[in-house]
C-alpha positions as CSV (number, residue, x, y, z in Angstrom):
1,X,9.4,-80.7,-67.2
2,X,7.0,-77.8,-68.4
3,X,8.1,-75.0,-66.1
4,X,4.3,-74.1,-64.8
5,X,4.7,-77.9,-62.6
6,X,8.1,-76.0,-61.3
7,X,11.0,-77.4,-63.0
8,X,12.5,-76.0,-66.3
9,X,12.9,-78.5,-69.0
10,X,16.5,-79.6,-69.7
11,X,18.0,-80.3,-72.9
12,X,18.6,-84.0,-74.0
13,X,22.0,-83.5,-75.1
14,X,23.0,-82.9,-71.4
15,X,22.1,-86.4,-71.0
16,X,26.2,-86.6,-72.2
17,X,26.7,-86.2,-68.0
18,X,25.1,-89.6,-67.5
19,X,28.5,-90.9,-69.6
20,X,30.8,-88.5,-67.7
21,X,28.6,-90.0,-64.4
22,X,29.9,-93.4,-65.3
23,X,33.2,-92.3,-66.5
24,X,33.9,-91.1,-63.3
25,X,31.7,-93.1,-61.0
26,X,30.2,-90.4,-59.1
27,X,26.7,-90.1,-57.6
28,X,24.0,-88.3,-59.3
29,X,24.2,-85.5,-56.4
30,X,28.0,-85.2,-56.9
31,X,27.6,-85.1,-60.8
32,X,25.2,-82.5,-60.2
33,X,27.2,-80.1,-58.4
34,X,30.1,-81.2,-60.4
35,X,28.2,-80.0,-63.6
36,X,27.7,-76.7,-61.4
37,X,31.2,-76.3,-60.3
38,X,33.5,-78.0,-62.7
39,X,34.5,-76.4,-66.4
40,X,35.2,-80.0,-67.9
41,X,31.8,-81.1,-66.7
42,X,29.9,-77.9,-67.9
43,X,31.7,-78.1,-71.3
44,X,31.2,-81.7,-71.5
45,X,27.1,-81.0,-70.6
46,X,27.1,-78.2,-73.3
47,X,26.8,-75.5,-70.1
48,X,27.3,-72.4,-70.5
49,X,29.2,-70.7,-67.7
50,X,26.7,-68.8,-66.1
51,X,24.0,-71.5,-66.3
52,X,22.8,-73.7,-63.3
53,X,23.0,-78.0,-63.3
54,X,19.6,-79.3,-63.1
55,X,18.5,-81.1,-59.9
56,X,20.1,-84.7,-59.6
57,X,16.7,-86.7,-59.6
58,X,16.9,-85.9,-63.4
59,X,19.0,-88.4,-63.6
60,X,17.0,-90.7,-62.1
61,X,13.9,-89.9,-64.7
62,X,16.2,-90.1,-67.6
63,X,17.7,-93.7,-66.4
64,X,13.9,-94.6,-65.6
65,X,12.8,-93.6,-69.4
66,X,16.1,-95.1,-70.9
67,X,15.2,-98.6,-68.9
68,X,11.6,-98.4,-69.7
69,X,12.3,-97.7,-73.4
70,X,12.4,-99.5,-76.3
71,X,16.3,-99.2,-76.6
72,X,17.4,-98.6,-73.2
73,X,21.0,-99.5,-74.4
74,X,21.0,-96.5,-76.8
75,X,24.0,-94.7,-75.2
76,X,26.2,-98.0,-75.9
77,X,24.4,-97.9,-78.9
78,X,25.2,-94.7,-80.4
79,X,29.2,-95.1,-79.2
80,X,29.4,-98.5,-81.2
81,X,28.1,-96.4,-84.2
82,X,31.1,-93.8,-83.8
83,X,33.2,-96.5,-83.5
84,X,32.1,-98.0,-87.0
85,X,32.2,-94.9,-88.4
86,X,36.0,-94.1,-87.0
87,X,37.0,-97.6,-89.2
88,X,38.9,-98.4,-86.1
89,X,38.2,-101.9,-86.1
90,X,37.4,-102.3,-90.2
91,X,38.7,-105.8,-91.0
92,X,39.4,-106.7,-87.2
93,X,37.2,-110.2,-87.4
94,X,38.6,-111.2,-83.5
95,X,35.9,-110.9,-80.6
96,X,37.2,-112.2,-77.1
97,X,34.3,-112.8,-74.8
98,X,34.8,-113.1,-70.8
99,X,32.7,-112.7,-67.8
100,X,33.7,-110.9,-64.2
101,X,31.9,-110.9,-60.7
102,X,30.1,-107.6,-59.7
103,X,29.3,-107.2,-56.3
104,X,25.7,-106.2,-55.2
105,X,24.7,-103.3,-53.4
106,X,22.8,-104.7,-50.3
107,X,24.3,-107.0,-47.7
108,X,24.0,-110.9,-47.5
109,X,21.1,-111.7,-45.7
110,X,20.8,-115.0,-43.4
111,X,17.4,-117.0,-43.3
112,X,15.8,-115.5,-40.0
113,X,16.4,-112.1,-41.5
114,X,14.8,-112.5,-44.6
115,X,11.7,-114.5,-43.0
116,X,11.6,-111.4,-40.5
117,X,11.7,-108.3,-43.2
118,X,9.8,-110.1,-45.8
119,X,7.0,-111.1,-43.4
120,X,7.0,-107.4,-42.2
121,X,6.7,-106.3,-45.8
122,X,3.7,-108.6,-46.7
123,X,2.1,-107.2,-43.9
124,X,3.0,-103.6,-44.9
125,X,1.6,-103.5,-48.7
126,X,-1.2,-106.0,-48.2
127,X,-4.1,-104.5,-45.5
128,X,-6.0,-107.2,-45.8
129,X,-3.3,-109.7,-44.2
130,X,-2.9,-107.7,-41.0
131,X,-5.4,-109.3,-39.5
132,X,-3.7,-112.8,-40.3
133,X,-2.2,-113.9,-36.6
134,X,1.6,-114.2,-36.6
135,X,3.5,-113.8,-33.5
136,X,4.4,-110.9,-32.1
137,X,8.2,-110.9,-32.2
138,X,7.7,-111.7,-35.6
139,X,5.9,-108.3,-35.9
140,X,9.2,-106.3,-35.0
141,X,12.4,-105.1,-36.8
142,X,15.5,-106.9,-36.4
143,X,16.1,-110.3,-35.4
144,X,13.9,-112.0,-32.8
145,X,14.9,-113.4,-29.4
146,X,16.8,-116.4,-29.5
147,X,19.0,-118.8,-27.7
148,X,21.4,-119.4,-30.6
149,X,23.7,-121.3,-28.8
150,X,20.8,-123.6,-27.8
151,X,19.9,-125.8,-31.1
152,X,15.8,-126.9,-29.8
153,X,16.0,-122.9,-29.5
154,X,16.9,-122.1,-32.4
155,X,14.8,-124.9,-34.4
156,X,12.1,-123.4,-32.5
157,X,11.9,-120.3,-33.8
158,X,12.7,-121.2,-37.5
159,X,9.7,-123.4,-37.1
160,X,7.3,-120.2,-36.0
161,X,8.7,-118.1,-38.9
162,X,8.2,-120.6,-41.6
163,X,4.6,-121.2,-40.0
164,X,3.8,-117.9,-39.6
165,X,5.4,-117.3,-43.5
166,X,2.2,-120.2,-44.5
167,X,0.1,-118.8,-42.9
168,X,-0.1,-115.0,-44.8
169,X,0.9,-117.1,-47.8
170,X,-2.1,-119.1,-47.6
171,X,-4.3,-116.5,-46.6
172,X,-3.4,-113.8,-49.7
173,X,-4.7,-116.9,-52.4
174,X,-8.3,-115.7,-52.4
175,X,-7.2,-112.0,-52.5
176,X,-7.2,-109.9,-55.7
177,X,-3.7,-108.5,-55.9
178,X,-1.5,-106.3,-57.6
179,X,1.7,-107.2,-59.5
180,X,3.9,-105.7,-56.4
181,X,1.8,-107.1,-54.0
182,X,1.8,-111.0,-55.8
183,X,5.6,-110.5,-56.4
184,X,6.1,-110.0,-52.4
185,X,3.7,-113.0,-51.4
186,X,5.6,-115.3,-54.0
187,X,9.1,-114.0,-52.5
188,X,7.8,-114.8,-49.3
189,X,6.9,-118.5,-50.4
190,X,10.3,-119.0,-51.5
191,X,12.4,-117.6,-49.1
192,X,9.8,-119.5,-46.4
193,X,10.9,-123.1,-48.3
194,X,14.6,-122.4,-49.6
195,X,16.7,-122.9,-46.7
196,X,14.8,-125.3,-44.4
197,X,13.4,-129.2,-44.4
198,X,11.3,-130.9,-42.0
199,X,12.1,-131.2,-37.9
200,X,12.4,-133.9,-36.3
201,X,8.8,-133.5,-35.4
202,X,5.0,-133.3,-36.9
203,X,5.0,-129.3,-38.2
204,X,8.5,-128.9,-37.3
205,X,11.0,-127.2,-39.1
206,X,15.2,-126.4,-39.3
207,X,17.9,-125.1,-41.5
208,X,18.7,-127.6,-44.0
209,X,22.1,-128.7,-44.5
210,X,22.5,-127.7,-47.8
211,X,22.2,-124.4,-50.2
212,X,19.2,-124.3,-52.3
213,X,20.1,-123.8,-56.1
214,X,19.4,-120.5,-57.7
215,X,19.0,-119.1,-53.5
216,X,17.7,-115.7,-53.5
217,X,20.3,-113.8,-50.7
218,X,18.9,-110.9,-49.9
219,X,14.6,-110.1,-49.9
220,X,16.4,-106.0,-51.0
221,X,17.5,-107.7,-53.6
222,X,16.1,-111.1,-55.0
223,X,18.2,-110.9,-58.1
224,X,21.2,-111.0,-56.8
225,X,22.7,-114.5,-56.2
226,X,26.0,-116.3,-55.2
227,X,28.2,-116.0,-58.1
228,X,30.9,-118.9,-58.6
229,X,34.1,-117.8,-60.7
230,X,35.9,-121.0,-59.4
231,X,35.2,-123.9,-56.9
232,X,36.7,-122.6,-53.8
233,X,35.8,-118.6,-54.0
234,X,32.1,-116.9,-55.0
235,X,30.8,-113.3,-53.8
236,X,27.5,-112.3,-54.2
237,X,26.0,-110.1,-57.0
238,X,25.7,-110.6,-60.8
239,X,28.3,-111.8,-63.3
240,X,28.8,-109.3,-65.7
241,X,29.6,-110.2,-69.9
242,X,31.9,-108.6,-72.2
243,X,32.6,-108.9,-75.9
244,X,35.7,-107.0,-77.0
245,X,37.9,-106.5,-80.3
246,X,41.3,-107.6,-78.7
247,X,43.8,-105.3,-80.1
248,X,42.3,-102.3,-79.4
249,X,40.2,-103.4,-76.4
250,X,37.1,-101.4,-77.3
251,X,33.7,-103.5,-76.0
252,X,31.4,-104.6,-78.8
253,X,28.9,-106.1,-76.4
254,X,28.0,-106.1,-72.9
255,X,25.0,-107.6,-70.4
256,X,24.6,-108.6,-66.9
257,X,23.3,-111.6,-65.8
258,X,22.4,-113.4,-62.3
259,X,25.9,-114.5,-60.5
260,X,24.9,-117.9,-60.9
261,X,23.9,-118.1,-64.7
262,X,26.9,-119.7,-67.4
263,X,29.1,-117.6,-69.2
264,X,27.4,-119.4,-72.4
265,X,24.2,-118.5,-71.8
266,X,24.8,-114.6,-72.2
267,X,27.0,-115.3,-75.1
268,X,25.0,-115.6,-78.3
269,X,23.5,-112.2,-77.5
270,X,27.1,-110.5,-77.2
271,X,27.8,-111.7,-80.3
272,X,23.8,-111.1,-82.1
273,X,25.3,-108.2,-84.2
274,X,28.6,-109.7,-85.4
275,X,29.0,-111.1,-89.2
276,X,29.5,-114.5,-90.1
277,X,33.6,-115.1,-90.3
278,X,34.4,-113.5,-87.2
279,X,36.8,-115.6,-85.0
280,X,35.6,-116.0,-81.6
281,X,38.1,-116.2,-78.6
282,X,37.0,-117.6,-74.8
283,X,38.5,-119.5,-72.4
284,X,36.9,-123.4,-71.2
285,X,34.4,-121.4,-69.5
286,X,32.8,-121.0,-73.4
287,X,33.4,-124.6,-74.1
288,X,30.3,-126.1,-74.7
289,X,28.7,-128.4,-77.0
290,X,26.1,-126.2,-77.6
291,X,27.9,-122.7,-77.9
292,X,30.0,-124.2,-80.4
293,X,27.4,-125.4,-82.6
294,X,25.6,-121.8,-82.2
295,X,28.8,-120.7,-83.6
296,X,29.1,-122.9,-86.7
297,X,25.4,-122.1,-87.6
298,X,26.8,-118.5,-87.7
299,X,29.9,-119.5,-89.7
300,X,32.1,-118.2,-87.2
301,X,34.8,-119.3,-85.9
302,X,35.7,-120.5,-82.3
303,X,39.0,-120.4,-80.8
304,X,37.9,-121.6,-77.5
305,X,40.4,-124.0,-75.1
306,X,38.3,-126.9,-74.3
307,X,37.4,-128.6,-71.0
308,X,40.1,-131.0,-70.2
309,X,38.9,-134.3,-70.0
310,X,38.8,-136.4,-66.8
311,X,39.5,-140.6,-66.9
312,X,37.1,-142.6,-65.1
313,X,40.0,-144.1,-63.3
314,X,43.4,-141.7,-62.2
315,X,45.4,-142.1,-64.8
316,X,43.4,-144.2,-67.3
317,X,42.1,-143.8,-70.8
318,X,39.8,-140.8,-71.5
319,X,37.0,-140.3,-73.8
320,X,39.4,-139.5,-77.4
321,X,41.3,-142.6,-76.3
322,X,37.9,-144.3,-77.8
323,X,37.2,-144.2,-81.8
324,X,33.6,-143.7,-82.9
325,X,32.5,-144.7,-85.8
326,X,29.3,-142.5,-87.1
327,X,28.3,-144.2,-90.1
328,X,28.3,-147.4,-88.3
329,X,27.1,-146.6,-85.0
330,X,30.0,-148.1,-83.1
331,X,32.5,-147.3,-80.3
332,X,36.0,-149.3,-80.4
333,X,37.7,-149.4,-77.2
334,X,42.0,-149.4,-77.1
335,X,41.6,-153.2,-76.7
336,X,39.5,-152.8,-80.2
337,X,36.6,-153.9,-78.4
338,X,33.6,-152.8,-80.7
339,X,29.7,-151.6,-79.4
340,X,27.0,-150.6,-80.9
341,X,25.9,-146.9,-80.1
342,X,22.3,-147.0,-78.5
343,X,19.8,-144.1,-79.7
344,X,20.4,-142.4,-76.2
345,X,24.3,-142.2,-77.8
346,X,25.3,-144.8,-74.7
347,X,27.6,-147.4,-75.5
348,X,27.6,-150.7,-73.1
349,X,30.7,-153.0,-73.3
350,X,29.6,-155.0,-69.9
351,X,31.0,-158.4,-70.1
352,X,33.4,-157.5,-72.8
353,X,35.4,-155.5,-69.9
354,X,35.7,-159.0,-67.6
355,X,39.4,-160.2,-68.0
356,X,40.2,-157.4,-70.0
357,X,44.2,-156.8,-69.1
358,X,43.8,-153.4,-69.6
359,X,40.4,-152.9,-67.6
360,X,42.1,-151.3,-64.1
361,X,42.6,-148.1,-66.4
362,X,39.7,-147.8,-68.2
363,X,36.9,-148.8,-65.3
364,X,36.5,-149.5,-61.5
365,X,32.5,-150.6,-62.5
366,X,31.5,-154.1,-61.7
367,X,29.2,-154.5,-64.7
368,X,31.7,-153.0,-67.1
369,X,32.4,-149.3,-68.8
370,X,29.7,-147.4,-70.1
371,X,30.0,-144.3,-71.8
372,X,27.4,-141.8,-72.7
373,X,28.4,-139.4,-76.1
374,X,27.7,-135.8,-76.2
375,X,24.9,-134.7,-78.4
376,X,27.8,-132.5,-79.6
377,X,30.5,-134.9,-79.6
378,X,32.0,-134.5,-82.5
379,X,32.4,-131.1,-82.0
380,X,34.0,-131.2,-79.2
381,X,36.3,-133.7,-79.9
382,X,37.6,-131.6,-82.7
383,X,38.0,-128.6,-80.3
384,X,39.7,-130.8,-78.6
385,X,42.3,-132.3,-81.6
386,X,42.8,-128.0,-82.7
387,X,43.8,-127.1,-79.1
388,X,46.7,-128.8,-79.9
389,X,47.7,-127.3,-82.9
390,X,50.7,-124.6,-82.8
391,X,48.2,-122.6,-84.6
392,X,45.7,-122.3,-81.6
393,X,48.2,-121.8,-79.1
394,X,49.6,-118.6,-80.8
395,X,46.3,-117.4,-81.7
396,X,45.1,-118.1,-78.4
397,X,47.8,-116.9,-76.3
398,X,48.2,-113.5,-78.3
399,X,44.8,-112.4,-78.3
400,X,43.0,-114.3,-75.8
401,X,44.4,-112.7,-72.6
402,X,43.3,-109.2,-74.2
403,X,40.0,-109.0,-72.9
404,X,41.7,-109.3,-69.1
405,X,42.8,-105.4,-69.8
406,X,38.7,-104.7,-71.0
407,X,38.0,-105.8,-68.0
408,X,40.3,-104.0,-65.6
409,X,39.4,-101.0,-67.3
410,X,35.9,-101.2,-66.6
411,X,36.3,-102.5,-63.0
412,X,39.3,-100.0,-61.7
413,X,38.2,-97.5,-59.2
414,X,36.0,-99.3,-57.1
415,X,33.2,-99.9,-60.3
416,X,33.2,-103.3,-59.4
417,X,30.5,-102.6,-56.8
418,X,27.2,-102.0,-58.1
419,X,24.9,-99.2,-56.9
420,X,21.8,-100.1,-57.9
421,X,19.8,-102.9,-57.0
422,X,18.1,-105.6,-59.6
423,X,19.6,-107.1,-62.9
424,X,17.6,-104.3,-65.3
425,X,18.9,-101.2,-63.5
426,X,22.5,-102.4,-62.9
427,X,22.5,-103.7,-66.7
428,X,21.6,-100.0,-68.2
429,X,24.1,-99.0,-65.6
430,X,27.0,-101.5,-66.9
431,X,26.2,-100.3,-70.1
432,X,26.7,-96.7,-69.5
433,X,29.8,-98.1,-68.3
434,X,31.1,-99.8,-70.9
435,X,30.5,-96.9,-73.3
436,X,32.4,-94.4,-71.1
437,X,35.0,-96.6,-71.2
438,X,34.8,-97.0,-75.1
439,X,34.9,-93.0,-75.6
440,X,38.0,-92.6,-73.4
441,X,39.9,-96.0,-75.6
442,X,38.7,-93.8,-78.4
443,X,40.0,-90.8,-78.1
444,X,43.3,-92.6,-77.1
445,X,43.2,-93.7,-80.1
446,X,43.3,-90.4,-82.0
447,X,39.3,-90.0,-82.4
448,X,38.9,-86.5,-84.2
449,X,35.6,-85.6,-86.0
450,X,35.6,-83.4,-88.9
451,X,33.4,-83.9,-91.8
452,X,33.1,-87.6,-90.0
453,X,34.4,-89.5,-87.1
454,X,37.9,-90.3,-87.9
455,X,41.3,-92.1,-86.1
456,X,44.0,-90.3,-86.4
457,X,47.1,-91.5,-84.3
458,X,49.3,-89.2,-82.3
459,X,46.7,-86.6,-81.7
């Protein structure tokens, strides 16, 4: 900041309270006056005693001009460089990957409320549409009047939100607008059609009985979804990725994703800068076909439990209960029934299964068993055959569980909940994170610097 517009200019290697920020998990005001009233802060800032803490919305430019760069991981970055240059994981070839829930920063919002607020804010930033009739409750804050006890009530008024939602939709397609202004139209569109299906009537409309996939939750903010770590339980936010060296827990790669996105999809990226020969660790949530074979282009390694297979009938034969044959295109069955493998890799043994002795476990299907291959098949039926090796289980069960303690680290004192809103901001954020986190492991581990970053134990 040129000090004529007001504000002295500020050093960038005070940027170092952006890691203490995330270290610490304090706001940018409460860094601030921390870097005006606390020793460890000032020191840390490069502060002389006597000197003053810039004004917290510095913080906000230099996150803005981080995100907006062309490395806006550059603080993560320039930790994993010390940490190369320490040799504190030379000849460690073991990367444990795992994924945890973060939770969002704005509340869960139900359809009426996000008809209501993103109707209002159409209206707001596009002039032009204010004079596009909607009704008047509709025109208010909050949610409108409504018998909700009273289901023709209640269907009612989701039918004069969605209309009115059509109508500013429709009415902004000949209009020339900006990229905020198109972005709020085509939110509006979708949170309009998500959640409801046609009434019982001509223009009628209701709640559906079902949950949209990929269901924006909140119009504050649109990336943020319903995140599923198992069947029963999900929160909403975004799912957050870590790569780790086990033994000494120190993160080699990080992201954040939408809640609702596979732990497989984030993957290759954690592991972009790795050589080929690592061994990678992950539990079934890392199983697939197609992660593995990413990992034998790499020539790495994948120590990965599988997905457990599940018989078509309780207690029947599974999948590597069949033998395929690739160089002749067959399937045998256990009764050494043998079919021919159609291009589709679907294998038909229809009337071959009628007064087969052995057909009440294998299929319940009129017209016989049918099974369908993988495109990856024989790739997973190998990770399959090495689960049960003695070798995989020791591997597995030492180092696998590793990445847990990554994880609590970076989640403990209340860091689980975001405080920013969209993926890009809480990404740089997770980031700055993960390389606090990295600095503190290091110098647990006896980081010194002299003529070069060095681990000396028991300092």
């Amino acid at each position: 900041f040129p000090t004529w517009r007001g504000r002295p200019s500020v050093p960038a290697d005070q940027v170092a309270t952006v890691v203490r920020q995330a270290l610490e998990g304090r706001s940018d005001r409460e860094a601030c006056r921390a870097s005006q009233t606390d020793i460890a802060w000032k020191a840390a800032a490069g502060l002389a005693l006597t000197e003053e803490a810039f004004h917290p919305t510095v913080l906000t430019l230099w996150r803005n001009k981080l995100r907006a760069s062309d490395a806006p991981q550059r603080i993560f970055d320039a930790v994993r460089v010390v940490i190369t240059e320490s040799g504190v994981i030379a000849g460690k070839h073991r990367r444990a990957l795992d994924s945890t829930i973060l939770d969002d920063a704005v509340a869960r919002q139900d359809t009426v409320t996000m008809l209501v607020e993103q109707i209002r804010r159409v209206r707001r930033l596009i002039p032009a549409l204010e004079g596009v009739w909607v009704r008047e409750h509709n025109l208010d804050g909050g949610r409108p009047p409504c018998d909700w006890e009273d289901p023709t009530d209640r269907d009612r008024l989701i039918s004069e939100l969605v209309d009115d939602a059509n109508e500013l939709v429709w009415a902004a397609e000949d209009l020339d607008l900006t990229d905020v202004q198109a972005d709020a139209i085509a939110l509006l569109a979708l949170v309009a059609g998500q959640d409801v299906e046609p009434g019982d009537g001509p223009g009628q409309w209701r709640i559906a009985q079902r949950t949209a996939e990929d269901r924006v939750i909140s119009t504050v903010d649109p990336e943020a979804r319903h995140a599923h770590k198992t069947r029963a339980a999900y929160r909403d936010g975004y799912k957050a990725h870590v790569a780790a060296e086990p033994d000494t827990g120190l993160v080699t790669g990080c992201d954040i994703g939408p809640g609702n996105v596979g732990d497989t999809d984030a993957a290759p990226d954690l592991l972009a800068d790795e050589p080929a020969g690592t061994e990678v660790l992950g539990d079934s949530a890392y199983s697939s076909g197609e992660f593995r074979a990413h990992l034998e282009d790499r020539d790495m390694g994948a120590v990965i439990k599988p997905q457990p297979l599940r018989p078509a009938v309780p207690g029947g034969f599974t999948l590597d209960d069949f033998t395929v044959d690739r160089d002749a295109g067959t399937l045998t069955c256990p009764e050494a029934i043998t079919v021919t493998i159609s291009r589709s890799g679907a294998a038909r043994f229809g009337a071959h299964c009628q007064g087969c002795p052995v057909r009440s476990r294998c299929t319940n299907a009129r017209t016989g068993r049918v099974i369908v291959l993988h495109p990856h098949h024989d790739l997973l039926a190998a990770a399959r055959r090495q689960a049960k090796t003695d070798a995989f289980a020791h591997t597995y069960r030492r180092h696998r569980p590793m990445i847990e303690r990554t994880i609590a680290w970076l989640v403990r004192d209340n860091h689980r909940r975001l405080r920013f809103r969209g993926a890009e901001t809480n990404r740089l954020a997770w980031s700055h994170r993960c390389a606090a986190i990295n600095l503190k492991r290091l110098l647990a581990l006896g980081l010194t610097h002299n003529s070069g970053w060095t681990i000396t134990p028991g300092v």
